[in-house]
C-alpha positions in Angstrom: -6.7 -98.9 44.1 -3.8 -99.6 41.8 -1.9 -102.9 41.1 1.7 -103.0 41.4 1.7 -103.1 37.4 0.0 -100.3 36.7 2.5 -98.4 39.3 5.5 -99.6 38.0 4.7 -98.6 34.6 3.6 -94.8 35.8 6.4 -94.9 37.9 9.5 -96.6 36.9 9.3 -98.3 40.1 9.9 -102.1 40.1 7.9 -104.7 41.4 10.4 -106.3 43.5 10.9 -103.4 45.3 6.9 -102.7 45.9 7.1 -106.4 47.2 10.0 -105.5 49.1 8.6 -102.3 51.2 5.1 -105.1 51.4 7.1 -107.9 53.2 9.1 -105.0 55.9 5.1 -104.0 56.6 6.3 -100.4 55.4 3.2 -101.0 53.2 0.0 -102.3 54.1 -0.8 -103.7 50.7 -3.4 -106.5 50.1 -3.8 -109.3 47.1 -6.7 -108.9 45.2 -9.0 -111.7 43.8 -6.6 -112.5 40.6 -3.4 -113.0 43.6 -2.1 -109.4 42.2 -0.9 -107.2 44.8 -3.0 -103.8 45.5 -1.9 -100.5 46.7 -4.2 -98.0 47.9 -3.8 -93.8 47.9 -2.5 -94.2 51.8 0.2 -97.1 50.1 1.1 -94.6 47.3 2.1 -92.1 50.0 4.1 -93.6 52.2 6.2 -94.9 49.2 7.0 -91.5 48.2 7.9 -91.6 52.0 10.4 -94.3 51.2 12.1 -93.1 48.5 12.3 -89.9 49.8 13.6 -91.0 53.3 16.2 -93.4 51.6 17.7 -90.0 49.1 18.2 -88.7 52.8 20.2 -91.7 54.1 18.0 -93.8 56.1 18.1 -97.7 55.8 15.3 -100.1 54.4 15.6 -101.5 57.8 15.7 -98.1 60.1 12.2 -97.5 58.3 10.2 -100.9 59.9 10.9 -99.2 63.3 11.1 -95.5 62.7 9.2 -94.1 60.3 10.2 -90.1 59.6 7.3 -88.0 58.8 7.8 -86.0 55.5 8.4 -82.9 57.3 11.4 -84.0 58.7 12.7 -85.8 55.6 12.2 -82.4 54.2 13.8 -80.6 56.8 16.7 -83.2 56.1 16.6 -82.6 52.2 17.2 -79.2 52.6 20.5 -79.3 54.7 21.2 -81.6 52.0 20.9 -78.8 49.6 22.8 -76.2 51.4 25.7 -78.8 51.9 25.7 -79.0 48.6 25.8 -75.5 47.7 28.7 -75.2 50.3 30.4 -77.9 47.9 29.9 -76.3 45.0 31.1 -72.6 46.0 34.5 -74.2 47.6 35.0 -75.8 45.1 35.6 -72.9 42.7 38.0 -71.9 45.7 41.5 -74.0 44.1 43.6 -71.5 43.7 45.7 -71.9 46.5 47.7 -74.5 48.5 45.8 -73.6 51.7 42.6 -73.6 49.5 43.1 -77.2 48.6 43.3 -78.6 51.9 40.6 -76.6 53.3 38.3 -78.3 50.5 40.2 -81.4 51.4 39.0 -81.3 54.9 35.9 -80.0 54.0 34.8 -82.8 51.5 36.3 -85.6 53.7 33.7 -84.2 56.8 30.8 -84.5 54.1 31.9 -88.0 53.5 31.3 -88.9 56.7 28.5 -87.1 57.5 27.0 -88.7 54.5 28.7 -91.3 52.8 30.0 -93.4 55.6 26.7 -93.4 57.1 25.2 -95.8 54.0 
């Protein structure tokens, strides 16, 4: 069992946002005899779960009702990547008019596939 002080120090994590994830039920943690809140291995997890899940683009609020299982959140990670990539390699293609607003276009249907979304 861990406190949420001991995890915030390890972690970088702040307590308000432990609290946070507590009061949506997205953790099950319990107050132990000094009032301090206590997070268990199974707590730890689905945190990583959280964070993970919110890099990807899901809501605070999307999570109470539908929790993604790491799997997909991984699958999800990785198209990140590759859009990314695909960023990166057009980007080095500027060298001509047509060029530019093919990255144009392409950049603007990244913003909304991930920006708009948040």
């Amino acid at each position: 069992m861990f406190t949420t002080g001991d995890v915030c120090k390890r972690t970088g994590l702040t307590e308000r946002s432990i609290r946070y994830y507590s009061n949506l039920d997205l953790l099950k943690a319990r107050k132990n005899a000094n009032g301090q809140l206590v997070l268990s291995k199974l707590d730890l997890e689905k945190i990583i779960q959280i964070l993970a899940a919110k890099i990807t683009g899901y809501k605070l609020k999307d999570l109470k009702d539908r929790q993604p299982s790491l799997g997909l959140i991984k699958k999800d990670l990785t198209q990140i990547i590759a859009d990314l990539e695909n960023i990166l390699f057009h980007l080095d293609l500027t060298d001509s008019e047509e060029n530019l607003i093919e990255n144009i276009k392409l950049l603007q249907n990244y913003n909304v596939k991930y920006l708009l979304k948040r």
